[in-house]
N, C-alpha and C positions, 0 to 999 in steps of 0.2 A: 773576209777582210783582205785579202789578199787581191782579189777583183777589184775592191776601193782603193785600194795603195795603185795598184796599175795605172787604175783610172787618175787617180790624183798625183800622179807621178808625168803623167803624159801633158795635163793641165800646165803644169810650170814649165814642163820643158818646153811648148810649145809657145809659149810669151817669147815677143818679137825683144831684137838687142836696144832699140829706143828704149819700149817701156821699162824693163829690165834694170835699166840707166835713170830712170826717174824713179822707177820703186824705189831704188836702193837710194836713192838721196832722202827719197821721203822717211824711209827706215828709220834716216839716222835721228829726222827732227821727232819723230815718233820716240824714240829710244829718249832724247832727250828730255821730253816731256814728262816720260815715268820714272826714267831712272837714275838716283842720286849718287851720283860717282862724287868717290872718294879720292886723295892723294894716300898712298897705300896700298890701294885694293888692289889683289890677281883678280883679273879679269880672263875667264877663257873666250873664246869667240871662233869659229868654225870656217875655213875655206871652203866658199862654195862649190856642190859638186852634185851633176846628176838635175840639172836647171832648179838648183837652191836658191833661194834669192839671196842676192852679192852683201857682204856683209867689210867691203872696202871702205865704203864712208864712213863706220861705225868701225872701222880698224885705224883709217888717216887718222879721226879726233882723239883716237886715244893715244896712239901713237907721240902726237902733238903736245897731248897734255902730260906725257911722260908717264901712264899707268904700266903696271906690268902685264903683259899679254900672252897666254897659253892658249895652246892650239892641242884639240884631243889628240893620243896616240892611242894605240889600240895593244892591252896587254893581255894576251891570253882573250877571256872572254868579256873583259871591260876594259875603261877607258881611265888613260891617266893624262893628266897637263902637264906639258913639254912649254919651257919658256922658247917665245917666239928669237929665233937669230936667222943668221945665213943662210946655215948645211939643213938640209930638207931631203928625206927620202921618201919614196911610194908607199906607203903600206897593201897589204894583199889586194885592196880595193881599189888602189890607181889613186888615193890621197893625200898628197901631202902631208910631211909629220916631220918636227924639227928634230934634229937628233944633237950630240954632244951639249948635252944642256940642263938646266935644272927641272927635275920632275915632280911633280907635286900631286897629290890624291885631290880627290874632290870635296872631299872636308877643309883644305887646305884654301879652296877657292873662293870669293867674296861674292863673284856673279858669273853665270853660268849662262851664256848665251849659244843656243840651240838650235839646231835645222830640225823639220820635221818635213813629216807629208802630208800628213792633214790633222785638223785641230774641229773642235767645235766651242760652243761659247763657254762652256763649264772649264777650260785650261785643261782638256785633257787632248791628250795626243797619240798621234800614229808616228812610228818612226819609219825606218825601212825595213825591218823584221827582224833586225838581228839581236836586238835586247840589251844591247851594251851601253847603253843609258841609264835605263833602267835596272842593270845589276848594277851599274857602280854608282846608284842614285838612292841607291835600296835603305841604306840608313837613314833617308828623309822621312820613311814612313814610323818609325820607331823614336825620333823627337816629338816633344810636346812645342815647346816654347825655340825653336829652332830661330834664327836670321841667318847664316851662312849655309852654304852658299844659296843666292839668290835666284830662280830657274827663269829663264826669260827665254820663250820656243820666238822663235822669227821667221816669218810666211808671207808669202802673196794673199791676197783677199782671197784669190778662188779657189784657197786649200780649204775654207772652212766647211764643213759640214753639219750636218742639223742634228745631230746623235753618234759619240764614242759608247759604247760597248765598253768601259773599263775592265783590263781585269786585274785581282788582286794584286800582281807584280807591278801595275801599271804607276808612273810617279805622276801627280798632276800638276801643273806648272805654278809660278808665283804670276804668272802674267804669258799674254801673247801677245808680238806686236806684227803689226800689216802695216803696210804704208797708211794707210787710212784708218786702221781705227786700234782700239789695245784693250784686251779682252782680258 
C-alpha cells in the first residue's frame, strides 16, 4: 500500500500549473451537478497540499453564496472543523488550520469534502496514511439510516485505481468527484 500511495502521490504532483487551473474549474461544475447545497449547511472543504487538487473554485462559490466554511484541524489523532476567518496557523504537517474560531465535530457537519490519494470506482479510498479520517469518520460505520455528514473525496482522474483493499476501519465515501466524471 504504501508503494501505491507514493506512486499516486508523485502522479498529482507532477500535473503541470495550466491543467491544474482547469481541473479545478472543472471540479467545481462537477461538484455542482451532484451536490445539493443548502442555505444553512457547515460545509468543510480542505486546502490544498502535497499536488491535491485545488479546491478554490469550490471555496469562491460558496463563499459567494454565503455558506459556512470549515477547514480540518488536527486534534490529537483526528480531525475537528475550525470555521474558516483570518488567523491561520501551520499544523505539525506545514497545513494551514484557522485558529480563534468556532470548532465543530464531524457530526456537526452537513458535507464533508475530502482529499485523497487514490480512489477506485466502489468510493473507497486511500488517504496518506495517517488514519485521521477515518478515526473521526468512525461513527458513519455504526448508523443505519445516516444523511449527515455528507463524504464527497475530490481527485484528479489519474488517482483512480482498478482495486482498494478496504479494511475494516476504512469509511467509504457518499460520492467521488474528478473533473470529468463522479463516482
Amino acid at each position: 500500500m504504501q508503494a501505491l500511495r507514493l506512486t499516486l502521490r508523485k502522479k498529482r504532483r507532477v500535473i503541470n500549473h495550466n491543467n491544474r487551473e482547469r481541473f479545478a474549474r472543472r471540479l467545481l461544475s462537477q461538484t455542482q451537478k451532484l451536490v445539493t447545497f443548502k442555505h444553512g449547511q457547515k460545509i468543510a472543504i480542505y486546502l490544498p497540499n502535497d499536488g491535491e487538487i485545488d479546491t478554490k473554485y469550490i471555496n469562491n462559490f460558496l463563499k459567494k453564496q454565503g455558506f459556512s466554511i470549515y477547514l480540518p484541524i488536527l486534534v490529537d489523532k483526528s480531525i475537528k472543523f475550525a470555521k474558516v476567518n483570518k488567523h491561520c496557523k501551520k499544523n505539525r504537517f506545514g497545513i494551514k488550520e484557522p485558529v480563534s474560531t468556532q470548532i465543530l465535530n464531524a457530526k456537526q457537519m452537513n458535507i464533508i469534502f475530502m482529499p485523497l490519494v487514490g480512489f477506485d470506482k466502489n468510493k473507497n479510498r486511500i488517504g496518506m496514511g495517517g488514519g485521521f479520517y477515518d478515526r473521526t469518520l468512525v461513527f458513519k460505520k455504526h448508523q443505519i439510516n445516516y444523511n449527515n455528514p455528507k463524504l464527497y473525496g475530490l481527485a484528479f482522474d489519474c488517482q483512480q485505481v482498478t482495486k482498494i483493499d478496504s479494511q475494516p476501519w476504512d469509511i467509504t465515501l457518499d460520492a467521488i468527484i474528478t473533473p470529468t466524471k463522479i463516482y
